[in-house]
N, CA, C and O atoms as a MOPAC input file, in Angstrom:
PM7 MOZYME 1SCF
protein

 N    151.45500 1    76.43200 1    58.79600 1
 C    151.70200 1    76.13500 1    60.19800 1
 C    152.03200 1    74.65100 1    60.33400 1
 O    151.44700 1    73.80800 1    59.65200 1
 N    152.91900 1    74.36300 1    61.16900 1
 C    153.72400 1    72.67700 1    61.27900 1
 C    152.20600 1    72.06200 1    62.21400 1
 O    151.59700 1    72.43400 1    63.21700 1
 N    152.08900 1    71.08200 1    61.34000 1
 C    150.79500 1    70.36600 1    62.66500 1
 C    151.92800 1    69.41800 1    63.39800 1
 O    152.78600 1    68.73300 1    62.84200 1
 N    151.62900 1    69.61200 1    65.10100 1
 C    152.36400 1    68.86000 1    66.00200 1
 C    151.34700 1    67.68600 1    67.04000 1
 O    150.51300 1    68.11100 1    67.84000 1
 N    151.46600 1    67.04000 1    66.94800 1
 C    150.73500 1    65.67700 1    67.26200 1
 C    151.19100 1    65.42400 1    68.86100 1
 O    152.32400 1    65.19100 1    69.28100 1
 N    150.04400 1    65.53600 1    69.54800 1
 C    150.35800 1    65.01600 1    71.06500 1
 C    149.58600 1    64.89100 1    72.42200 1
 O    148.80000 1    65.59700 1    73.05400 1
 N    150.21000 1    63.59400 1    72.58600 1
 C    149.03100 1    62.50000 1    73.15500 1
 C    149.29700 1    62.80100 1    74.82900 1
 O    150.38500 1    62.97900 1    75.37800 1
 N    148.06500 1    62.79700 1    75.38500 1
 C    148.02300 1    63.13000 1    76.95000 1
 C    146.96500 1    61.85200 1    77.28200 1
 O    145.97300 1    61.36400 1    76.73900 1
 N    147.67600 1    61.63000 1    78.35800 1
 C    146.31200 1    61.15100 1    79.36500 1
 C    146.09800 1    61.34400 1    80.74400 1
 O    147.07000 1    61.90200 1    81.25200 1
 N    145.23100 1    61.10400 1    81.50800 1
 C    144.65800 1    61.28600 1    82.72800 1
 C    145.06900 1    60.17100 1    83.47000 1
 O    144.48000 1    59.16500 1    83.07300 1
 N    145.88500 1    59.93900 1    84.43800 1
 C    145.68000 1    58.94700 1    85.53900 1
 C    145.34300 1    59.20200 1    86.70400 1
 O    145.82800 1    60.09400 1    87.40000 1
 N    144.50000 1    58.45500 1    87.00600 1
 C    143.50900 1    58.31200 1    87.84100 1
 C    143.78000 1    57.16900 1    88.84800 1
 O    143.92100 1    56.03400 1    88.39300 1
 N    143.89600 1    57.46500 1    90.70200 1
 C    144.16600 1    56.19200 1    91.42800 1
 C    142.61600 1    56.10700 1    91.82300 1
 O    141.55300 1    56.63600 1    91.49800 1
 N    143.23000 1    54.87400 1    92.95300 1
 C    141.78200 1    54.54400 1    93.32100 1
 C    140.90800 1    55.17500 1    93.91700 1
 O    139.69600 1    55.07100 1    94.10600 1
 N    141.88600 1    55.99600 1    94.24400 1
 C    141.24000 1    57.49600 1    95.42400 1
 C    140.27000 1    58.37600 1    94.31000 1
 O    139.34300 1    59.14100 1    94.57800 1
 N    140.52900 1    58.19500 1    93.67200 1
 C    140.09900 1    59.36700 1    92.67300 1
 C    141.30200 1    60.85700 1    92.00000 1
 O    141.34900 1    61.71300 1    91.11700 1
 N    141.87200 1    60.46900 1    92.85500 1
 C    143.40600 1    61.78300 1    92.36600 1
 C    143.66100 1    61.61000 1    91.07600 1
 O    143.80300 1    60.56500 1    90.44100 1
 N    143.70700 1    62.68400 1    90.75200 1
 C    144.38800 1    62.73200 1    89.29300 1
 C    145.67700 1    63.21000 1    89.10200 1
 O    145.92700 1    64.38100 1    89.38900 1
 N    146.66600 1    62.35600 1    88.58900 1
 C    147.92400 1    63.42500 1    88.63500 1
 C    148.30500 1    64.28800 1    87.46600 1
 O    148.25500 1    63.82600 1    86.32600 1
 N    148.65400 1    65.42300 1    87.68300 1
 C    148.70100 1    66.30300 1    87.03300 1
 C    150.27400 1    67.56400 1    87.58900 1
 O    150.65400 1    67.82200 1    88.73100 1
 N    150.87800 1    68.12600 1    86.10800 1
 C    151.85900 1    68.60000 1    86.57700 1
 C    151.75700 1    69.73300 1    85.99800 1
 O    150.98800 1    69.90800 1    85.05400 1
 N    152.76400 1    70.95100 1    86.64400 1
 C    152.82800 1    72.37100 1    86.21500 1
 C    153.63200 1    72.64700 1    85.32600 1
 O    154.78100 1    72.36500 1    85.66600 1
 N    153.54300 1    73.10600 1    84.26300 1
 C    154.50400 1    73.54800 1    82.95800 1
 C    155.47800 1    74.56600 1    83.65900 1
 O    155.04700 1    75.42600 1    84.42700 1
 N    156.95800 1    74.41100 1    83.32400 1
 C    157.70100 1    75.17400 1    84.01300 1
 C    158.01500 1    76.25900 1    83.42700 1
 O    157.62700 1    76.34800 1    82.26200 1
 N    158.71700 1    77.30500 1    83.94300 1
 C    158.64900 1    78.98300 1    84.01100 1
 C    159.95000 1    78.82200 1    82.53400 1
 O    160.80800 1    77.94000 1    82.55300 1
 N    159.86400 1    79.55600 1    81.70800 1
 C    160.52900 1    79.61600 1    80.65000 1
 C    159.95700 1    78.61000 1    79.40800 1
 O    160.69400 1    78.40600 1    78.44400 1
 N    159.05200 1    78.19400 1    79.45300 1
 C    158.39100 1    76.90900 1    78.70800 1
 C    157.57700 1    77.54300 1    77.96900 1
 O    157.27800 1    78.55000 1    78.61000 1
 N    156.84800 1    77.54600 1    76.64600 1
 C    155.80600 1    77.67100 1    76.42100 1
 C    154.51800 1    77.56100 1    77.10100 1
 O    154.36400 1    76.46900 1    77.64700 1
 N    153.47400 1    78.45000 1    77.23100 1
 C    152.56900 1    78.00300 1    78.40400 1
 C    152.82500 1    77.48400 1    79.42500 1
 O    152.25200 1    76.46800 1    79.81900 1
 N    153.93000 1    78.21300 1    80.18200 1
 C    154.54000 1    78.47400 1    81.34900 1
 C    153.32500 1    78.85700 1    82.57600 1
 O    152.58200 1    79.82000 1    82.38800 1
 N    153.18000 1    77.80400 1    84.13900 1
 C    152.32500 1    77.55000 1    84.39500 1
 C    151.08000 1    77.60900 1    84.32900 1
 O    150.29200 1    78.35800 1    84.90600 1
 N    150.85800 1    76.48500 1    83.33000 1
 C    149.43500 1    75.69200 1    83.03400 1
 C    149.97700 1    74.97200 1    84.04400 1
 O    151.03300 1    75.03900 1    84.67300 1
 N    148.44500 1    73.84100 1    84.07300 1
 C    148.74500 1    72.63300 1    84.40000 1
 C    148.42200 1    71.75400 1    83.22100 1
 O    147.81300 1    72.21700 1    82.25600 1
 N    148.80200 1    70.52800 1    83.27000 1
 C    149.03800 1    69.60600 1    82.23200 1
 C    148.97400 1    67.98500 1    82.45200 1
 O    149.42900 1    67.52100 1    83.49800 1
 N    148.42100 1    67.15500 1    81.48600 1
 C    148.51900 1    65.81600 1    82.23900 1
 C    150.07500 1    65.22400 1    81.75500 1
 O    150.96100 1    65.80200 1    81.12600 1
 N    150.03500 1    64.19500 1    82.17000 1
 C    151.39900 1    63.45400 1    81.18500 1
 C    151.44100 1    63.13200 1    80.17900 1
 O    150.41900 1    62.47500 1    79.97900 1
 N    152.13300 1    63.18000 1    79.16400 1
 C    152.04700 1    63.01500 1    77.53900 1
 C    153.47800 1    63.70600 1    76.94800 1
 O    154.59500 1    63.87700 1    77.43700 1
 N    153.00900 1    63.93700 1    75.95800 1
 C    154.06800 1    64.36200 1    75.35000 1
 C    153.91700 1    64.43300 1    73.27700 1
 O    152.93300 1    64.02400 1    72.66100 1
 N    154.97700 1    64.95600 1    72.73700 1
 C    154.57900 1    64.53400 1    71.34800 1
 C    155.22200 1    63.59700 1    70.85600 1
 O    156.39600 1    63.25400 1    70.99100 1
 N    153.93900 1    62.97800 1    69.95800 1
 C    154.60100 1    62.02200 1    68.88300 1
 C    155.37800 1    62.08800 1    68.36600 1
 O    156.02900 1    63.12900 1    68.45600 1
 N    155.85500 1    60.95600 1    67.42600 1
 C    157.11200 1    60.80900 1    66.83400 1
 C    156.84700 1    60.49400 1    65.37400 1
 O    156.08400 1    59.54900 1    65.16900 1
 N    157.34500 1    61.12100 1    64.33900 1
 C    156.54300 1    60.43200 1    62.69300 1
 C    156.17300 1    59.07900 1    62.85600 1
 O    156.85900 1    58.07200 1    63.03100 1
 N    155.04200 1    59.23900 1    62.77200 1
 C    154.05800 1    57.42500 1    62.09000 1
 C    154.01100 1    56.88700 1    63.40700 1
 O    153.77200 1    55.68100 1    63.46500 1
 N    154.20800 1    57.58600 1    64.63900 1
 C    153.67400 1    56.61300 1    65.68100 1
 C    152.10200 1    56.78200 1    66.01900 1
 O    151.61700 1    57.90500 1    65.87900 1
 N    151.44000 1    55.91900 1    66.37400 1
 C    150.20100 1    56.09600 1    66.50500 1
 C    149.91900 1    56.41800 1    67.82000 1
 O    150.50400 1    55.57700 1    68.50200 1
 N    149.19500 1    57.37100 1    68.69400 1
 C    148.80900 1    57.82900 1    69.92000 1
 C    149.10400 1    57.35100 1    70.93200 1
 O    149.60600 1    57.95200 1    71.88200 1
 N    148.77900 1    55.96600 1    70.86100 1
 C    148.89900 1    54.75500 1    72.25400 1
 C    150.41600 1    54.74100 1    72.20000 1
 O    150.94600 1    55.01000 1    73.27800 1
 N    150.91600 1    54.58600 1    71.57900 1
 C    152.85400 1    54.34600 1    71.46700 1
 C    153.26200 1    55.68000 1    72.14600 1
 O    154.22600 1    55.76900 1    72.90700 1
 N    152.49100 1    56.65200 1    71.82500 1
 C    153.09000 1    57.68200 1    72.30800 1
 C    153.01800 1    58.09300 1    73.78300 1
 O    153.92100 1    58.68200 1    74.37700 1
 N    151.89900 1    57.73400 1    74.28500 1
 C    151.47700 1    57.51300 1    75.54200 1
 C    152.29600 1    56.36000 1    76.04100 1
 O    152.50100 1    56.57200 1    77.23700 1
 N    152.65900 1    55.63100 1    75.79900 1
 C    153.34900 1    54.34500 1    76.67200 1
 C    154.75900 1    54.20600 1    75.96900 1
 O    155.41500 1    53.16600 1    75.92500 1
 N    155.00600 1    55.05000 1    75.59400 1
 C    156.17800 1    55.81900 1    74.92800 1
 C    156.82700 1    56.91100 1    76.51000 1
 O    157.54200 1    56.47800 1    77.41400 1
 N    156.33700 1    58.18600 1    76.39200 1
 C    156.00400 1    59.22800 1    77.25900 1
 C    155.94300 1    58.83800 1    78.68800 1
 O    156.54200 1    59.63200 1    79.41400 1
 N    155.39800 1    57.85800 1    79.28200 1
 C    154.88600 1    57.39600 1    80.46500 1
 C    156.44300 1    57.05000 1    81.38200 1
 O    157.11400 1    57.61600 1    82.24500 1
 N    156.51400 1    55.32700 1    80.30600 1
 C    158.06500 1    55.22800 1    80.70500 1
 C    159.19100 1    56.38300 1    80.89400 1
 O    159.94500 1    56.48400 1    81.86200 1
 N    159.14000 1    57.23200 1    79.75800 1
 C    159.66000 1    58.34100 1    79.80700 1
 C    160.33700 1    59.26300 1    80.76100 1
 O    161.52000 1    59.54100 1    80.96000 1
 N    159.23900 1    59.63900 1    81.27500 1
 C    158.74100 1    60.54700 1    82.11400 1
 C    158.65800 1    60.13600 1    83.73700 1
 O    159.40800 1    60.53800 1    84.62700 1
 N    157.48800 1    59.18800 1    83.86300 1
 C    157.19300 1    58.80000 1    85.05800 1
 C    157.99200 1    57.17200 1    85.62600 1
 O    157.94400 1    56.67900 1    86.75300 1
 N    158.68300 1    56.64600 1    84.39300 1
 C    159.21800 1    55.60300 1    84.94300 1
 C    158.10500 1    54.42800 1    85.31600 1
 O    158.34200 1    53.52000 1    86.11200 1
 N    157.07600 1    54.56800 1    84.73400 1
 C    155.56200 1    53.64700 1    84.63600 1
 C    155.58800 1    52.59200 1    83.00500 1
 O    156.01000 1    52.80100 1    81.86800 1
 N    155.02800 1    51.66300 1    83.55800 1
 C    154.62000 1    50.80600 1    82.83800 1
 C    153.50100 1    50.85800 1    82.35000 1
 O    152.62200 1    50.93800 1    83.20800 1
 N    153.04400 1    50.84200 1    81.00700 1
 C    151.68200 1    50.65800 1    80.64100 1
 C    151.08700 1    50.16200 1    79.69800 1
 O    151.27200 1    50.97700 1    78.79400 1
 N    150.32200 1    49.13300 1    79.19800 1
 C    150.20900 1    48.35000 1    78.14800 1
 C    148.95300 1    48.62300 1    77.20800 1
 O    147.89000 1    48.73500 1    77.81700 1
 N    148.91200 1    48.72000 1    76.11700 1
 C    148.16100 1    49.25100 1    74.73200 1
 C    146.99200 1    48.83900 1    75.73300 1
 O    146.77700 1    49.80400 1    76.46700 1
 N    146.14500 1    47.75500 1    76.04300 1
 C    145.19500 1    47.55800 1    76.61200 1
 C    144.31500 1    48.03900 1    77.63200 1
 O    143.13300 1    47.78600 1    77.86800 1
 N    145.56200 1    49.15500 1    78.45500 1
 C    145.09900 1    50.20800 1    79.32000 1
 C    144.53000 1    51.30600 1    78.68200 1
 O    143.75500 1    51.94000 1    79.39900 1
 N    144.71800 1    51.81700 1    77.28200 1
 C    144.91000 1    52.82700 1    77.03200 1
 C    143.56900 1    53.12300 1    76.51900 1
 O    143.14000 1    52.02600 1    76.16300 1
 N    142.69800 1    53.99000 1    76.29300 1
 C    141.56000 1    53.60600 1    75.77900 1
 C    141.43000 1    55.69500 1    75.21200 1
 O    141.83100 1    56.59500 1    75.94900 1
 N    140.99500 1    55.85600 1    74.25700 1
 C    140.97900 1    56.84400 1    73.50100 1
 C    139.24500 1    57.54000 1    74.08100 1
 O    138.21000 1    56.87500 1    74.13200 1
 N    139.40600 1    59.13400 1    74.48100 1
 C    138.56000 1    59.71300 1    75.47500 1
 C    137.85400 1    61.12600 1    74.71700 1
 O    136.65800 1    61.41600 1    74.72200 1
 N    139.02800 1    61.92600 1    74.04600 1
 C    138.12300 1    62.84100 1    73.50100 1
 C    139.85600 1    63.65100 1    72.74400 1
 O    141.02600 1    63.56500 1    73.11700 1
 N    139.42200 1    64.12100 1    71.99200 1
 C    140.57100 1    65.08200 1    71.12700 1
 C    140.44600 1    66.72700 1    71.22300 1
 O    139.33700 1    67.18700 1    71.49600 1
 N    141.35000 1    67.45700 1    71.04700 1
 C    141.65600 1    69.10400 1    71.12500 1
 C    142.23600 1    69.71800 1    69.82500 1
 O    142.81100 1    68.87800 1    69.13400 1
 N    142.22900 1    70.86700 1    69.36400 1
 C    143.39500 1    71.30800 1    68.90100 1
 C    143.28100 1    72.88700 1    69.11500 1
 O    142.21700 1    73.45200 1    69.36800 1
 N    144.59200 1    73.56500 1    68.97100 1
 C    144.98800 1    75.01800 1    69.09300 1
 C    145.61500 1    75.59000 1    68.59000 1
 O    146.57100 1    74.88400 1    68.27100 1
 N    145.73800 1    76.58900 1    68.24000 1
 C    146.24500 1    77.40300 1    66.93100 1
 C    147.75200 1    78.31700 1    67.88300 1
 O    148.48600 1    79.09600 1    67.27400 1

């Protein structure tokens, strides 16, 4: 089985909201919900991938120093 590497995180405002988005219809795990992330890239390390993904995606800025490592998953 290919191991696939991929980094999520939680943002959180001051309110307490978390944003979070719905996996779309034809997708693998077609509505879940999901945080923002995405997968790595060979030899990038987690945080790159996250502030990799962010820009990406949300058009956000975010610097290694924000990023702080919370808990890990995996699924077959």
């Amino acid at each position: 089985m290919k191991l696939v590497l991929v980094a999520a995180c939680a943002l959180v405002d001051a309110d307490g909201r978390v944003l979070l988005a719905q996996r779309p219809a034809g997708r693998a795990m077609a509505g879940l919900w999901e945080f923002p992330g995405g997968n790595g890239e060979r030899s990038e390390p987690p945080e790159q991938t996250l502030i990799r993904e962010l820009r990406e995606e949300l058009r956000i800025t975010v610097t290694k120093e924000c990023v702080a490592p919370l808990t890990f998953a995996s699924h077959g």
